[in-house]
C-alpha positions as CSV (number, residue, x, y, z in Angstrom):
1,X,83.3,106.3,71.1
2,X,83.4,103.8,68.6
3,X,85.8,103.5,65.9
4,X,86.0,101.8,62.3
5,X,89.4,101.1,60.8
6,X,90.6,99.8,57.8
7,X,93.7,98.4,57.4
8,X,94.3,96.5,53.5
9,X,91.9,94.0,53.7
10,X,90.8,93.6,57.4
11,X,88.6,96.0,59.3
12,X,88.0,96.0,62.7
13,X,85.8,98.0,64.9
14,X,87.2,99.9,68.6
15,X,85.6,101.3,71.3
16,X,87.6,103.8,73.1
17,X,87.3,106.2,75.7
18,X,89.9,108.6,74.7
19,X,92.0,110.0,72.0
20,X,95.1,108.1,74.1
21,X,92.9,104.7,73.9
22,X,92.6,105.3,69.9
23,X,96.2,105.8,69.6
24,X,96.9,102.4,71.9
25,X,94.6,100.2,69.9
26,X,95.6,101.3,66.3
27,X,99.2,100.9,67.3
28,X,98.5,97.4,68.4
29,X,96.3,96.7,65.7
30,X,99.1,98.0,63.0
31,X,101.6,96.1,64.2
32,X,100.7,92.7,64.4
33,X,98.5,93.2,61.0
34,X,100.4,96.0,59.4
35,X,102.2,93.7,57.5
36,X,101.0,93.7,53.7
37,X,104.0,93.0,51.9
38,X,106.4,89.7,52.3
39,X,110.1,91.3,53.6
40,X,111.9,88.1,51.1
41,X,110.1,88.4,48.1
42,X,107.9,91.4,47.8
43,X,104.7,89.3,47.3
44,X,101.3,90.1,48.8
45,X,100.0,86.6,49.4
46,X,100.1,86.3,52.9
47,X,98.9,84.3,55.6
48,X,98.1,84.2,59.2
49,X,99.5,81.2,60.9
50,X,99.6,79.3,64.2
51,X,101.3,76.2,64.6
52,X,101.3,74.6,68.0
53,X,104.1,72.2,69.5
54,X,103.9,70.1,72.5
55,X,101.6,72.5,74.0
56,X,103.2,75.9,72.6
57,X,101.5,78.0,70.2
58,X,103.4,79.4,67.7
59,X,102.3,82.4,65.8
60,X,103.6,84.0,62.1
61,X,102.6,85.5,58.9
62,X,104.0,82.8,55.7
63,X,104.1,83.8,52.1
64,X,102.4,81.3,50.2
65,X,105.2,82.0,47.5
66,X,108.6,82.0,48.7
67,X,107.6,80.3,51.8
68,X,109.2,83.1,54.0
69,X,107.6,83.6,57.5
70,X,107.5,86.6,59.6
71,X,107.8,85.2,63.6
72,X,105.7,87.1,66.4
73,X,106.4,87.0,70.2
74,X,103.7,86.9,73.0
75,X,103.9,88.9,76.0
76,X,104.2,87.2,79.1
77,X,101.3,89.7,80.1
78,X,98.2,91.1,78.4
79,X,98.5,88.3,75.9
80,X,99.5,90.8,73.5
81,X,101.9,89.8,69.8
82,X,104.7,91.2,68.6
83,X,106.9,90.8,65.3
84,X,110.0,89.6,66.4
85,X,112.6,91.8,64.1
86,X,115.8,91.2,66.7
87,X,117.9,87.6,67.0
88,X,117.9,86.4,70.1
89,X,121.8,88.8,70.9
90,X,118.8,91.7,70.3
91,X,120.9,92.4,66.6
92,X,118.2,93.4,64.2
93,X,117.5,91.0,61.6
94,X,118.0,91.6,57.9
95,X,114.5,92.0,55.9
96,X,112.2,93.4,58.4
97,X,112.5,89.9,60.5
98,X,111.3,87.7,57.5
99,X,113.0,84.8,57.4
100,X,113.3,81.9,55.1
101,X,114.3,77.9,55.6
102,X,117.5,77.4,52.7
103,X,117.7,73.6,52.7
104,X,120.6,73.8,51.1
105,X,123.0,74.9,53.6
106,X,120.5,73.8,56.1
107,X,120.2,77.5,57.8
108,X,117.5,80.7,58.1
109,X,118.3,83.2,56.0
């Protein structure tokens, strides 16, 4: 079966097997691009990133007006992203995981 699904401004199209695939690909799908809002600011002018370093990719979703990011992890397998919303003692971090550079005391808030 094929499915059409509409998430803000991005569609995308699935094809699935099962009810249980649906459910799998929409929760993938919603939670790398669920993210409409900027967790600093409140903003909606956001974009899709990836910086690379010294062979590393590095992907996140930046607010183009407070300049907040919103960090994702790849799994080691299946190649899948995840918003990384935990420090790295697994605390949760404040704002949803949207963090922002304060050059003034030189720190991530």
């Amino acid at each position: 079966m094929k499915l059409n699904y509409k998430l803000g401004n991005l569609s995308v199209e699935f094809e699935c097997d099962t009810p249980k695939e649906v459910f799998n690909q929409l929760s993938v799908f919603q939670e790398v691009f669920g993210e409409t809002k900027c967790g600093k600011c409140g903003s909606e002018n956001l974009r899709f990133v990836v910086r690379e370093n010294d062979g590393n990719e590095y992907y996140e979703i930046r607010c183009m007006d407070c300049g907040a990011k919103l960090a994702f992890g790849a799994n080691k397998k299946g190649g899948g992203l995840f918003p990384r919303r935990k420090d790295a003692e697994g605390n949760w971090l404040p704002d949803k995981g949207w963090t922002k550079w304060n050059p003034k005391t030189k720190q991530v808030e």
